[in-house]
C-alpha positions as CSV (number, residue, x, y, z in Angstrom):
1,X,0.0,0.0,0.0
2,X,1.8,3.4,-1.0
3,X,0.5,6.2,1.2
4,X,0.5,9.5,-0.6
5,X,-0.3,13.1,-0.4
6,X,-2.7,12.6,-2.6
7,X,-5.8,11.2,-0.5
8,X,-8.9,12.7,1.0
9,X,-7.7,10.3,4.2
10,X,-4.6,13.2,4.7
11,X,-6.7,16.0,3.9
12,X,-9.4,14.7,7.0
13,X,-6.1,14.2,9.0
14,X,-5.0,17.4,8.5
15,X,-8.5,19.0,9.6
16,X,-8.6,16.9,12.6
17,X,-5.4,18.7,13.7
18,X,-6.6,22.0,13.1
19,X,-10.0,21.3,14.6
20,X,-7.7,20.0,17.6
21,X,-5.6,22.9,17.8
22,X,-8.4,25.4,17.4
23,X,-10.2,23.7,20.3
24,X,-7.3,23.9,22.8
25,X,-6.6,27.6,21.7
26,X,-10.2,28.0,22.8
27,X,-10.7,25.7,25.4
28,X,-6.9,27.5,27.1
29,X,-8.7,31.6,26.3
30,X,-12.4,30.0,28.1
31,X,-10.4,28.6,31.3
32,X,-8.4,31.9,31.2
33,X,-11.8,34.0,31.3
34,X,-13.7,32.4,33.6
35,X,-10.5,32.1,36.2
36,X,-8.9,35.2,35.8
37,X,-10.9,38.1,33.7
38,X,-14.3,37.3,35.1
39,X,-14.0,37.8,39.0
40,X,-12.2,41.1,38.1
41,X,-15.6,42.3,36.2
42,X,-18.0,40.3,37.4
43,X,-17.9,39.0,41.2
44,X,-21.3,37.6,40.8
45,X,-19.9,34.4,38.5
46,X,-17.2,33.3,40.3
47,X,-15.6,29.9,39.0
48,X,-14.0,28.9,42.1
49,X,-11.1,26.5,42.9
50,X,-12.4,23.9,44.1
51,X,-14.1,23.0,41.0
52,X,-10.9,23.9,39.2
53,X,-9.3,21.1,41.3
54,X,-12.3,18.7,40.5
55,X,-11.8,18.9,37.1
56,X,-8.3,19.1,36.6
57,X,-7.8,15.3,35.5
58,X,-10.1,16.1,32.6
59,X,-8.3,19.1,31.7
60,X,-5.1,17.2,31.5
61,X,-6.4,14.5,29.7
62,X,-8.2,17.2,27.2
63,X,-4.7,18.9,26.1
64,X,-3.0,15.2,26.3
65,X,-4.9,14.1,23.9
66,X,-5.5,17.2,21.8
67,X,-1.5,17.5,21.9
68,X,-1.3,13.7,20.8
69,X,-3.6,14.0,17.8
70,X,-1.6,17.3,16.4
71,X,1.6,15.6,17.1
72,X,0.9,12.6,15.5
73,X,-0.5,14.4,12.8
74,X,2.7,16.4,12.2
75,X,4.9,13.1,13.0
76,X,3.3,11.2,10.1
77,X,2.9,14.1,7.7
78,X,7.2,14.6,8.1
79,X,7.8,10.8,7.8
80,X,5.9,10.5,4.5
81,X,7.4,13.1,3.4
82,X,10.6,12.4,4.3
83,X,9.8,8.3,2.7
84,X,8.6,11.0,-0.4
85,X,11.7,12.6,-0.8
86,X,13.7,9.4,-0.2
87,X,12.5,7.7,-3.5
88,X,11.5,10.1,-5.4
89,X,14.3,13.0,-4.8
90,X,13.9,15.0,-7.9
91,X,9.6,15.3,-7.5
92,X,8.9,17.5,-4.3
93,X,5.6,16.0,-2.5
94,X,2.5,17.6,-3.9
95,X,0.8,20.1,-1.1
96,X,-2.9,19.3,-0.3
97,X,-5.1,22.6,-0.1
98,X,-8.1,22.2,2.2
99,X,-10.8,23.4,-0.6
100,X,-8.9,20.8,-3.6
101,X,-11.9,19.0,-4.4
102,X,-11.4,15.3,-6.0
């Protein structure tokens, strides 16, 4: 089986990645809000510690696994290319644009 650039399997790779890296960019600015910004402005909502503590295994395990997906997407993505390059060293791996339609 030759794995390639060229497949709609890379391109849905590539989105999970971005979908996970958007999420933690959010996920990090939403934690930041409700803990730091929001007692300043409003003392009424106040996310306290101790549900912080409560949920801190599932926030670690959140940017774990949001960490694993876009380093395993980056990981593969080099290592193809780098099997790409290997064999073929005079044709430089096609790029895959996210709105190529096949």
């Amino acid at each position: 089986m030759a794995l390639s650039f060229d497949t709609n399997i890379w391109r849905n790779k590539r989105r999970m990645a971005y979908i996970a890296l958007g999420s933690t960019i959010v996920f990090t600015i939403f934690f930041f809000v409700i803990c730091v910004i929001n007692p300043i402005f409003v003392p009424l909502f106040v996310f306290d510690e101790f549900r912080i503590r409560i949920l801190s295994d599932v926030i670690e395990w959140f940017y774990l696994t949001m960490a694993s997906i876009i380093g395993a997407y980056i990981g593969f993505t080099s290592w193809i290319a780098n099997r790409h390059i290997k064999s073929q060293p005079d044709k430089p791996p096609k790029p895959i644009h996210l709105d190529q339609h096949d």
